[in-house]
mmCIF file of the N, C-alpha and C atoms, coordinates in Angstrom:
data_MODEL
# 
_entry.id   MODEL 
# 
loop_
_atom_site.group_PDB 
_atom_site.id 
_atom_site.type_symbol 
_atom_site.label_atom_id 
_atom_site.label_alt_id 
_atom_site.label_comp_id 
_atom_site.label_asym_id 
_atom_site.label_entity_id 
_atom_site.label_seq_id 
_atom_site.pdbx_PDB_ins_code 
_atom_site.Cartn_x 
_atom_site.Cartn_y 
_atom_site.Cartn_z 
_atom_site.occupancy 
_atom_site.B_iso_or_equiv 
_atom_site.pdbx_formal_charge 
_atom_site.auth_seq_id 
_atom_site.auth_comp_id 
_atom_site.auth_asym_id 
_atom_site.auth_atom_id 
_atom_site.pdbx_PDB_model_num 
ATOM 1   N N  . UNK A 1 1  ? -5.541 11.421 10.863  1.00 0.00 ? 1  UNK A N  1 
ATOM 2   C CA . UNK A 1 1  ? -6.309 10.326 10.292  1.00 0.00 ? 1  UNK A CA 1 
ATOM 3   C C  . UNK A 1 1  ? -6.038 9.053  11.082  1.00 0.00 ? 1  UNK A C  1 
ATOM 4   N N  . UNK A 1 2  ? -6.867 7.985  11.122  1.00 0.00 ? 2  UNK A N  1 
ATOM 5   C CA . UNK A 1 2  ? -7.155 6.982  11.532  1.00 0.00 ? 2  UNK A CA 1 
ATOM 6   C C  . UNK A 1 2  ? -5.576 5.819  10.542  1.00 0.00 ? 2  UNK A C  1 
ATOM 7   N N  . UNK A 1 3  ? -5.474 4.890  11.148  1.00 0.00 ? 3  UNK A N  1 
ATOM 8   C CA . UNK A 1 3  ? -5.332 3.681  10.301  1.00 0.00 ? 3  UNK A CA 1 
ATOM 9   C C  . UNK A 1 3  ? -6.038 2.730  9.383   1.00 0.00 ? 3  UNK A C  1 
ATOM 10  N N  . UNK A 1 4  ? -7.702 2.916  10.173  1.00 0.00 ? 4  UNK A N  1 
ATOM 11  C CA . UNK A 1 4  ? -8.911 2.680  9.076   1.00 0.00 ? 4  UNK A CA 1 
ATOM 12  C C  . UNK A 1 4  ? -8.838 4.007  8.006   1.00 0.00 ? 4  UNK A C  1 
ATOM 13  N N  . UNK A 1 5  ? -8.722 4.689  8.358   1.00 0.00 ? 5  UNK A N  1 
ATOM 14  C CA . UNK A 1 5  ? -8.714 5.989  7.184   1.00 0.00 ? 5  UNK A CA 1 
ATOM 15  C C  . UNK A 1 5  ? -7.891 5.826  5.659   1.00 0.00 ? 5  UNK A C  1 
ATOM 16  N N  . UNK A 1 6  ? -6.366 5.300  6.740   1.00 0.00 ? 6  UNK A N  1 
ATOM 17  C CA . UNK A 1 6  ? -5.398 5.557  5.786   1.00 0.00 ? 6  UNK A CA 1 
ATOM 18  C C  . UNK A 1 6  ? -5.614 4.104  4.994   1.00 0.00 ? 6  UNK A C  1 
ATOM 19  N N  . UNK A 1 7  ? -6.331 2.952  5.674   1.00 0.00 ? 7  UNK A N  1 
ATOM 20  C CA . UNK A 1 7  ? -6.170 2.076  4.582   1.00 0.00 ? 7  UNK A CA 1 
ATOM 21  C C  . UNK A 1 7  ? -7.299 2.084  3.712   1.00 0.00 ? 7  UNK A C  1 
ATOM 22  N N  . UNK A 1 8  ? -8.504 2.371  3.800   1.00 0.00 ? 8  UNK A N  1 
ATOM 23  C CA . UNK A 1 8  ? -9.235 3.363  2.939   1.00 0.00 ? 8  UNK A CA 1 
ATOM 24  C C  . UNK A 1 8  ? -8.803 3.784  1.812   1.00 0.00 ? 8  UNK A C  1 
ATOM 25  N N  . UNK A 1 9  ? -8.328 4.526  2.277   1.00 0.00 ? 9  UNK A N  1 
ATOM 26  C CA . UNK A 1 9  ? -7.759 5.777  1.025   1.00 0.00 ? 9  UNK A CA 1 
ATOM 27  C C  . UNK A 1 9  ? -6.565 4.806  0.565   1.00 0.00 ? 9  UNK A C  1 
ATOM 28  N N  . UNK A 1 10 ? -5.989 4.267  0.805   1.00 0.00 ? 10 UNK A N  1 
ATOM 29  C CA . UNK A 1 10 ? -4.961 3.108  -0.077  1.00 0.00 ? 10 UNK A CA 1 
ATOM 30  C C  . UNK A 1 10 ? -5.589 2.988  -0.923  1.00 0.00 ? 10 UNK A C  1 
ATOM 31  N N  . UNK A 1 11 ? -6.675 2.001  -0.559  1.00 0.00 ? 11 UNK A N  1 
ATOM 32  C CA . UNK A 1 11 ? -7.633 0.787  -1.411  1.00 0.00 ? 11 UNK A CA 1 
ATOM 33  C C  . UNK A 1 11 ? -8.142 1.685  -2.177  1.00 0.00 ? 11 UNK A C  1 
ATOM 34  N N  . UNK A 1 12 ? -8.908 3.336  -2.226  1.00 0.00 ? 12 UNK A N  1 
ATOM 35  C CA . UNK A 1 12 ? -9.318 3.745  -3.309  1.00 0.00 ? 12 UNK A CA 1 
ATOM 36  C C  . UNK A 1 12 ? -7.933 4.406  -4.674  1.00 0.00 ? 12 UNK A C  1 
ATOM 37  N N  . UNK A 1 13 ? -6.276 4.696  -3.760  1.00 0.00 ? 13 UNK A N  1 
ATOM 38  C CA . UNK A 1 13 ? -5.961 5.147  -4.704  1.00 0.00 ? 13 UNK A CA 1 
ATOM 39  C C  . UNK A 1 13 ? -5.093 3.531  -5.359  1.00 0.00 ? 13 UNK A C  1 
ATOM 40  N N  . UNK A 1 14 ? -5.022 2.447  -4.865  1.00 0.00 ? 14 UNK A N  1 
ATOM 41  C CA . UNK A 1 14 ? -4.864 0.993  -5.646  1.00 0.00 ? 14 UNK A CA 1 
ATOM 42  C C  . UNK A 1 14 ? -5.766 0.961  -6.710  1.00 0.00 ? 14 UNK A C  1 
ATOM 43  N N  . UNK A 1 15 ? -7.207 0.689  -6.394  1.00 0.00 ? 15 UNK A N  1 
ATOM 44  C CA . UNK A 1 15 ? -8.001 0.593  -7.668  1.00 0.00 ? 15 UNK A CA 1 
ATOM 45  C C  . UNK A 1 15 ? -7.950 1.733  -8.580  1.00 0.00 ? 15 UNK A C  1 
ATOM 46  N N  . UNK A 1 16 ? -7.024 3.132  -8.488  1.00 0.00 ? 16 UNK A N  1 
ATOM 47  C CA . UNK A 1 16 ? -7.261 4.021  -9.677  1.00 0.00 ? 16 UNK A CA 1 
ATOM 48  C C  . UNK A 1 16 ? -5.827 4.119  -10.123 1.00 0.00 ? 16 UNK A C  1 
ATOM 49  N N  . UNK A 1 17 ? -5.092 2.870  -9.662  1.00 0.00 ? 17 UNK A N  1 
ATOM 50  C CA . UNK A 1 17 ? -3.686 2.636  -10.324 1.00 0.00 ? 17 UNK A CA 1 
ATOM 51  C C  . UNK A 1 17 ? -2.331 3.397  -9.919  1.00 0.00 ? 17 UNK A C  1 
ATOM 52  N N  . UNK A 1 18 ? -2.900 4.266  -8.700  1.00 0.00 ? 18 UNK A N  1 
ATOM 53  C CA . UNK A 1 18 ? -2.065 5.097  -8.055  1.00 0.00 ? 18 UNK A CA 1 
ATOM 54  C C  . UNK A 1 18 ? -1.077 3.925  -6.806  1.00 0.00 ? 18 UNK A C  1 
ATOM 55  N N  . UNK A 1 19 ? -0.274 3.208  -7.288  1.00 0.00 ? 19 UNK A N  1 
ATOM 56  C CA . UNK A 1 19 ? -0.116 2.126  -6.637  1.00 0.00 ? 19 UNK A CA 1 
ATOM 57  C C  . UNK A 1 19 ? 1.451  2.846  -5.130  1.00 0.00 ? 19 UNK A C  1 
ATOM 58  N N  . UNK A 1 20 ? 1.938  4.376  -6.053  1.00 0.00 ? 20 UNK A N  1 
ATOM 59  C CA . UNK A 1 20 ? 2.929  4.652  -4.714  1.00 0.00 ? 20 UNK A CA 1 
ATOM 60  C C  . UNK A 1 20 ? 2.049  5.223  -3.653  1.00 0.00 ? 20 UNK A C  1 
ATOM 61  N N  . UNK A 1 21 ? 0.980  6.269  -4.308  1.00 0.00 ? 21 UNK A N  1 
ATOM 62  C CA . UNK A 1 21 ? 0.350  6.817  -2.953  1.00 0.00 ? 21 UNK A CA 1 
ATOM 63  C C  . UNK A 1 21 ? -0.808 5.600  -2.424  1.00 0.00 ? 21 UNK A C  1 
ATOM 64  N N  . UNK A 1 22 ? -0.609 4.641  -2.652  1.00 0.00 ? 22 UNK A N  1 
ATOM 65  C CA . UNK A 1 22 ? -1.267 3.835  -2.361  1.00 0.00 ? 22 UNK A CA 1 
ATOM 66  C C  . UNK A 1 22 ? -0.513 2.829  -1.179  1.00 0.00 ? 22 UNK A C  1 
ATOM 67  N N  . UNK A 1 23 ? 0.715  2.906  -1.428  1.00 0.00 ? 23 UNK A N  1 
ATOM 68  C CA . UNK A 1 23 ? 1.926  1.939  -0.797  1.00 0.00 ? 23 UNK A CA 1 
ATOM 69  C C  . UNK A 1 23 ? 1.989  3.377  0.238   1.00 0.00 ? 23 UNK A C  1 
ATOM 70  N N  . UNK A 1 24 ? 1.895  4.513  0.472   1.00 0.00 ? 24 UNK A N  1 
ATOM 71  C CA . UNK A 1 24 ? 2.386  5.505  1.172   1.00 0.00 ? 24 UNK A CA 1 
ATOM 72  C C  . UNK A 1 24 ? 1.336  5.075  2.201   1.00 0.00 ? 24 UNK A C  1 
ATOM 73  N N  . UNK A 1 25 ? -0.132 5.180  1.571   1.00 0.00 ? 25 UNK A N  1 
ATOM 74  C CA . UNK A 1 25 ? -1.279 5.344  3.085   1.00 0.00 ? 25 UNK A CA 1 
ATOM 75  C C  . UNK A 1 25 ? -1.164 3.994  3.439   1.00 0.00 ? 25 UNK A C  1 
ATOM 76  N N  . UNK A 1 26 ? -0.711 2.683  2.829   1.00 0.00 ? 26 UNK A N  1 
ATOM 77  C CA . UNK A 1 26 ? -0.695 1.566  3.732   1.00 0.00 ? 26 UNK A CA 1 
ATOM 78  C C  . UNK A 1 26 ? 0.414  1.200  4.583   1.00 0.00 ? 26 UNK A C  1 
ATOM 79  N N  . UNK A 1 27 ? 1.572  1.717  4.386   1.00 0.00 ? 27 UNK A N  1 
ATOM 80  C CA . UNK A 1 27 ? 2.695  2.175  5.265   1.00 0.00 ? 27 UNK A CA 1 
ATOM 81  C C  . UNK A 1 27 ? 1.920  2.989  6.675   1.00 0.00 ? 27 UNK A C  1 
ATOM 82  N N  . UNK A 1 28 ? 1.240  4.333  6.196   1.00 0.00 ? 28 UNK A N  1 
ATOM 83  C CA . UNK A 1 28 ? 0.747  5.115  7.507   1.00 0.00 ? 28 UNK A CA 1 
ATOM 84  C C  . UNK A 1 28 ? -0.032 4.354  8.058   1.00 0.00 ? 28 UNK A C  1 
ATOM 85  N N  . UNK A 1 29 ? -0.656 3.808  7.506   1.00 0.00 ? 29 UNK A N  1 
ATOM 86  C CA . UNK A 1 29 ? -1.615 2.443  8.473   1.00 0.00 ? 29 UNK A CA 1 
ATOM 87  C C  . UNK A 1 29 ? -0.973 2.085  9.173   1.00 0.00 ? 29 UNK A C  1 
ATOM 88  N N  . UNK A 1 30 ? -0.248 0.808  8.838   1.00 0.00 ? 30 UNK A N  1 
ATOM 89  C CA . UNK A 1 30 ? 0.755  0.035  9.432   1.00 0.00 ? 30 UNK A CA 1 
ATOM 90  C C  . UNK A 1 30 ? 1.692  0.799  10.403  1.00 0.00 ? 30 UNK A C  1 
ATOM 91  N N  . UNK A 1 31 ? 2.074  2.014  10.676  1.00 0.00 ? 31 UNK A N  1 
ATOM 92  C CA . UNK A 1 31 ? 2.801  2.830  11.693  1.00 0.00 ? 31 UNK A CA 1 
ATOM 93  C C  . UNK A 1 31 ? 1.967  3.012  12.446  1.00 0.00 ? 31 UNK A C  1 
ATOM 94  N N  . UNK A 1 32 ? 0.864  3.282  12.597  1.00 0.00 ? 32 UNK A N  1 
ATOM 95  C CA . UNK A 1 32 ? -0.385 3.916  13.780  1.00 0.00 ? 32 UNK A CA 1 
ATOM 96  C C  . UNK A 1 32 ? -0.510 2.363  13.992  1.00 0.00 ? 32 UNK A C  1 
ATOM 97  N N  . UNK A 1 33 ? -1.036 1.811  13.307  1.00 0.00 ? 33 UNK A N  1 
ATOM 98  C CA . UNK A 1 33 ? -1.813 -0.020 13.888  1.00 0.00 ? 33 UNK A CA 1 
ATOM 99  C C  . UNK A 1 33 ? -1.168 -0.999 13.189  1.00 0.00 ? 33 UNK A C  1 
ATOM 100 N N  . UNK A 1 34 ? -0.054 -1.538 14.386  1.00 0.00 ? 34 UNK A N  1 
ATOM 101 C CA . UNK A 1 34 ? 0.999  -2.521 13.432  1.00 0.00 ? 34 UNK A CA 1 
ATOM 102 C C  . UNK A 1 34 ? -0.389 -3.705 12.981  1.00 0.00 ? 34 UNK A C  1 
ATOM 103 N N  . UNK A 1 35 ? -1.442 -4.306 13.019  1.00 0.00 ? 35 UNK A N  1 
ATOM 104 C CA . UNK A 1 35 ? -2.527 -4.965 13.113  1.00 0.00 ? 35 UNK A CA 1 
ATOM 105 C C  . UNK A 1 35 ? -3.182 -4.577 12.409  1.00 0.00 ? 35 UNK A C  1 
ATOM 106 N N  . UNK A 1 36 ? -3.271 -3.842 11.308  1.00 0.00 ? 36 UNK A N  1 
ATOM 107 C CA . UNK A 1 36 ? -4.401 -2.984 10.530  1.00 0.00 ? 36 UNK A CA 1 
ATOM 108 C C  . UNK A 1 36 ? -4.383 -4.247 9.057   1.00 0.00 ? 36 UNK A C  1 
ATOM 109 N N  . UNK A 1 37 ? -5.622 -4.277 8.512   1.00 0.00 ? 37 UNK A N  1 
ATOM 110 C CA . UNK A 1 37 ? -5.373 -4.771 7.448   1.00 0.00 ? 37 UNK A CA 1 
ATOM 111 C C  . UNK A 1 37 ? -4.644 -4.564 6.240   1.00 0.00 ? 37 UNK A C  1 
ATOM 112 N N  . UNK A 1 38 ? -4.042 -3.211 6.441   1.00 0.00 ? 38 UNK A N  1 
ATOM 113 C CA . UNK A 1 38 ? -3.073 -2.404 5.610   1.00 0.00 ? 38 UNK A CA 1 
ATOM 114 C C  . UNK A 1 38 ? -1.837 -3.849 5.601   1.00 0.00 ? 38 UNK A C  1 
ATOM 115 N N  . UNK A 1 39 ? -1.365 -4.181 6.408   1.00 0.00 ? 39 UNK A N  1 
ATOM 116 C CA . UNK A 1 39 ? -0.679 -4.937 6.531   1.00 0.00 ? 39 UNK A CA 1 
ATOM 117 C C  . UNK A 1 39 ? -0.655 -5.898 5.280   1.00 0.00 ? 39 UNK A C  1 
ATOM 118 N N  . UNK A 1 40 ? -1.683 -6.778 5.129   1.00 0.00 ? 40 UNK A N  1 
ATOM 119 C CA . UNK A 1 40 ? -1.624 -7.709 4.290   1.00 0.00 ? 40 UNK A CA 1 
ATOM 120 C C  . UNK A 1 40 ? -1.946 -6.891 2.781   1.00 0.00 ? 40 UNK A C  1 
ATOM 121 N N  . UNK A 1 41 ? -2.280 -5.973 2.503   1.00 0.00 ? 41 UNK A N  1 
ATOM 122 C CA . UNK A 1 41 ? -2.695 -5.340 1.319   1.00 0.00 ? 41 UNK A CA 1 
ATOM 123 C C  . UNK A 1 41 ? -1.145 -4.844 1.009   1.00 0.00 ? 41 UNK A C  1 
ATOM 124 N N  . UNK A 1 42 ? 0.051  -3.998 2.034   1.00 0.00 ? 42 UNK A N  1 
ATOM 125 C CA . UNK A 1 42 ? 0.972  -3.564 1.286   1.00 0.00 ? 42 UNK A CA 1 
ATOM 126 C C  . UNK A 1 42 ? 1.452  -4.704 0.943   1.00 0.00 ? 42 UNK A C  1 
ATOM 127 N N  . UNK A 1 43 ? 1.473  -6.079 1.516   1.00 0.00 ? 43 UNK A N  1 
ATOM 128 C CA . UNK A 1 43 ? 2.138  -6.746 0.914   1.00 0.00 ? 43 UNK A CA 1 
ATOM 129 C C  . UNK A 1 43 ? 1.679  -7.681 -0.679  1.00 0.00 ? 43 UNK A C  1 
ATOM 130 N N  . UNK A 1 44 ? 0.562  -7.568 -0.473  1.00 0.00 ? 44 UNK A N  1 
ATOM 131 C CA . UNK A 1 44 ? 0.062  -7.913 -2.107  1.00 0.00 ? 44 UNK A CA 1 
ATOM 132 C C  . UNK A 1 44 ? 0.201  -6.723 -3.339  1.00 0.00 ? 44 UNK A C  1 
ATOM 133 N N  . UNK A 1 45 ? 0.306  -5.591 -2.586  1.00 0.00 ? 45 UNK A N  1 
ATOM 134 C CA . UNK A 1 45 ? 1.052  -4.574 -3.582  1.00 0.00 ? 45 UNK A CA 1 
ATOM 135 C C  . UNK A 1 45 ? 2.669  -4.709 -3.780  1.00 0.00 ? 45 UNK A C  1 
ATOM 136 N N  . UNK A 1 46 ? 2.862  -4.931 -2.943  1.00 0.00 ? 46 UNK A N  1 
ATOM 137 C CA . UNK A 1 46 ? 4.504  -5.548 -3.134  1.00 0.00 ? 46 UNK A CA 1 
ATOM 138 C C  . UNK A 1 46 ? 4.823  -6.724 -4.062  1.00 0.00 ? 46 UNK A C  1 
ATOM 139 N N  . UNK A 1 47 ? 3.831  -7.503 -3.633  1.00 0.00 ? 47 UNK A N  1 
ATOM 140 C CA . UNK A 1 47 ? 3.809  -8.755 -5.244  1.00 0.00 ? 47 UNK A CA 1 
ATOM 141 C C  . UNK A 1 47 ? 3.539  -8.139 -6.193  1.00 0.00 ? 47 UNK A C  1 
ATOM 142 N N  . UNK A 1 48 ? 2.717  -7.378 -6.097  1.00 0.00 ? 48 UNK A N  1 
ATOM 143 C CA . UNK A 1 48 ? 2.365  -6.672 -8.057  1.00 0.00 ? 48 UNK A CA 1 
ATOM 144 C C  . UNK A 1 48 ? 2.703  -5.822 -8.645  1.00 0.00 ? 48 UNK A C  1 
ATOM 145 N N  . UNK A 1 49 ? 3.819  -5.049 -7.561  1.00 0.00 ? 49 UNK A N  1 
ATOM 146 C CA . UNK A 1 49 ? 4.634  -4.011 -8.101  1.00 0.00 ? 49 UNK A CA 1 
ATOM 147 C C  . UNK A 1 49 ? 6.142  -5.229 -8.801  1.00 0.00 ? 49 UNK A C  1 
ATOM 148 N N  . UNK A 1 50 ? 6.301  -6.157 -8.017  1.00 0.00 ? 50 UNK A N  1 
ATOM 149 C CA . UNK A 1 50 ? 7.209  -6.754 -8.123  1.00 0.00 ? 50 UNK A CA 1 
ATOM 150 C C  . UNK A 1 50 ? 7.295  -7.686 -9.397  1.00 0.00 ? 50 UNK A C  1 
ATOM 151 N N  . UNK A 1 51 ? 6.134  -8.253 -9.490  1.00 0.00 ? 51 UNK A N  1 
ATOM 152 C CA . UNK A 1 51 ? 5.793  -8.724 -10.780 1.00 0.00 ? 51 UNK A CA 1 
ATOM 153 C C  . UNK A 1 51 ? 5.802  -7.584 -11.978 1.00 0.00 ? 51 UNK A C  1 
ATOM 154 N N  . UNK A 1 52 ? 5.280  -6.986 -11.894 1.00 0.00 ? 52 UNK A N  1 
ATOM 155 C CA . UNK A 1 52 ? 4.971  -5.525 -13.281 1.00 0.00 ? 52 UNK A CA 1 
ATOM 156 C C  . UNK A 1 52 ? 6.095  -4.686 -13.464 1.00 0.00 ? 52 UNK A C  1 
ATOM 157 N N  . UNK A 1 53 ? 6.889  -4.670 -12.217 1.00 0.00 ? 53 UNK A N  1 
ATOM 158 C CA . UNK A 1 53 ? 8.123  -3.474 -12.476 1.00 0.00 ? 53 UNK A CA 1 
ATOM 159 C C  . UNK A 1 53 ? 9.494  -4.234 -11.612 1.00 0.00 ? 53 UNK A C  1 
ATOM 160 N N  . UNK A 1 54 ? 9.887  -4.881 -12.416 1.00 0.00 ? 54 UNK A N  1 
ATOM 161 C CA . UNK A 1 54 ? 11.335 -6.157 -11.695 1.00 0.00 ? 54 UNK A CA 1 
ATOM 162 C C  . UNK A 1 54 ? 11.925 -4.592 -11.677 1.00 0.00 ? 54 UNK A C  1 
ATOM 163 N N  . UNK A 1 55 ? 12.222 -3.902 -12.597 1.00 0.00 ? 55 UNK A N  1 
ATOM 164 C CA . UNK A 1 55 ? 13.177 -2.834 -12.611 1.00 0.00 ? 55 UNK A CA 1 
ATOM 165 C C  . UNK A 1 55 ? 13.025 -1.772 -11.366 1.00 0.00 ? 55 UNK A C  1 
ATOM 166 N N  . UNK A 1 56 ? 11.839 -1.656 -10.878 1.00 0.00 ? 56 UNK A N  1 
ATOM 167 C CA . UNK A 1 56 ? 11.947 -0.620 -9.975  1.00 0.00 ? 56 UNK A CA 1 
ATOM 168 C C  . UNK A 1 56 ? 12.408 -0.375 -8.973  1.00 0.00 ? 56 UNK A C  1 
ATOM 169 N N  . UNK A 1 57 ? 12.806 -1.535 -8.660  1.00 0.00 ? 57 UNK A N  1 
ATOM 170 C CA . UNK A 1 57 ? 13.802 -1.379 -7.374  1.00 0.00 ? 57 UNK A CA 1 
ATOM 171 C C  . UNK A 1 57 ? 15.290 -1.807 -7.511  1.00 0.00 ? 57 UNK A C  1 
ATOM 172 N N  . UNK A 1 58 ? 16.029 -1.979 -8.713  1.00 0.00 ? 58 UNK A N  1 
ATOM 173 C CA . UNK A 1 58 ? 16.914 -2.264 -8.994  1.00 0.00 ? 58 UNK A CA 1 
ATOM 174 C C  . UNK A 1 58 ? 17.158 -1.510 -10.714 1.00 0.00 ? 58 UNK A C  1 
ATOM 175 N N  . UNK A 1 59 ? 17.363 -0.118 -10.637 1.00 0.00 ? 59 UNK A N  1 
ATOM 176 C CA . UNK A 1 59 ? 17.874 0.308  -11.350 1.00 0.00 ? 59 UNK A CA 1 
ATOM 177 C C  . UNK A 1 59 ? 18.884 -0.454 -12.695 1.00 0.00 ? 59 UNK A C  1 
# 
C-alpha cells in the first residue's frame, strides 16, 4: 500500500471510532512518506486520545 492508502484508511477507521487501527495506518503513512498528511492527523489523534483517555498511557 501507498502512504496515500494508508492515510485513507486511517481517516475511514477515525471516523468509525476505531482510533488504534487508525493511529496504526497513520504511523504506516508516516514510515513510507515522512511528508504525508498522516503526519498532522496522528497528531490530532494524539490530542484526542489524550484528552478522552489521560489513563491510557499511564496505567
Amino acid at each position: 500500500m501507498t502512504s496515500e492508502e494508508y492515510y485513507l484508511l486511517g481517516n475511514r477507521y477515525r471516523r468509525e471510532g476505531k482510533w488504534a487501527e487508525a493511529m496504526n495506518c497513520y504511523m504506516e503513512a508516516i514510515a513510507i512518506n515522512p511528508d504525508s498528511p498522516a503526519v498532522e492527523a496522528k497528531q490530532m489523534l494524539d490530542d484526542i486520545m489524550n484528552f478522552y483517555n489521560k489513563d491510557m498511557y499511564n496505567p
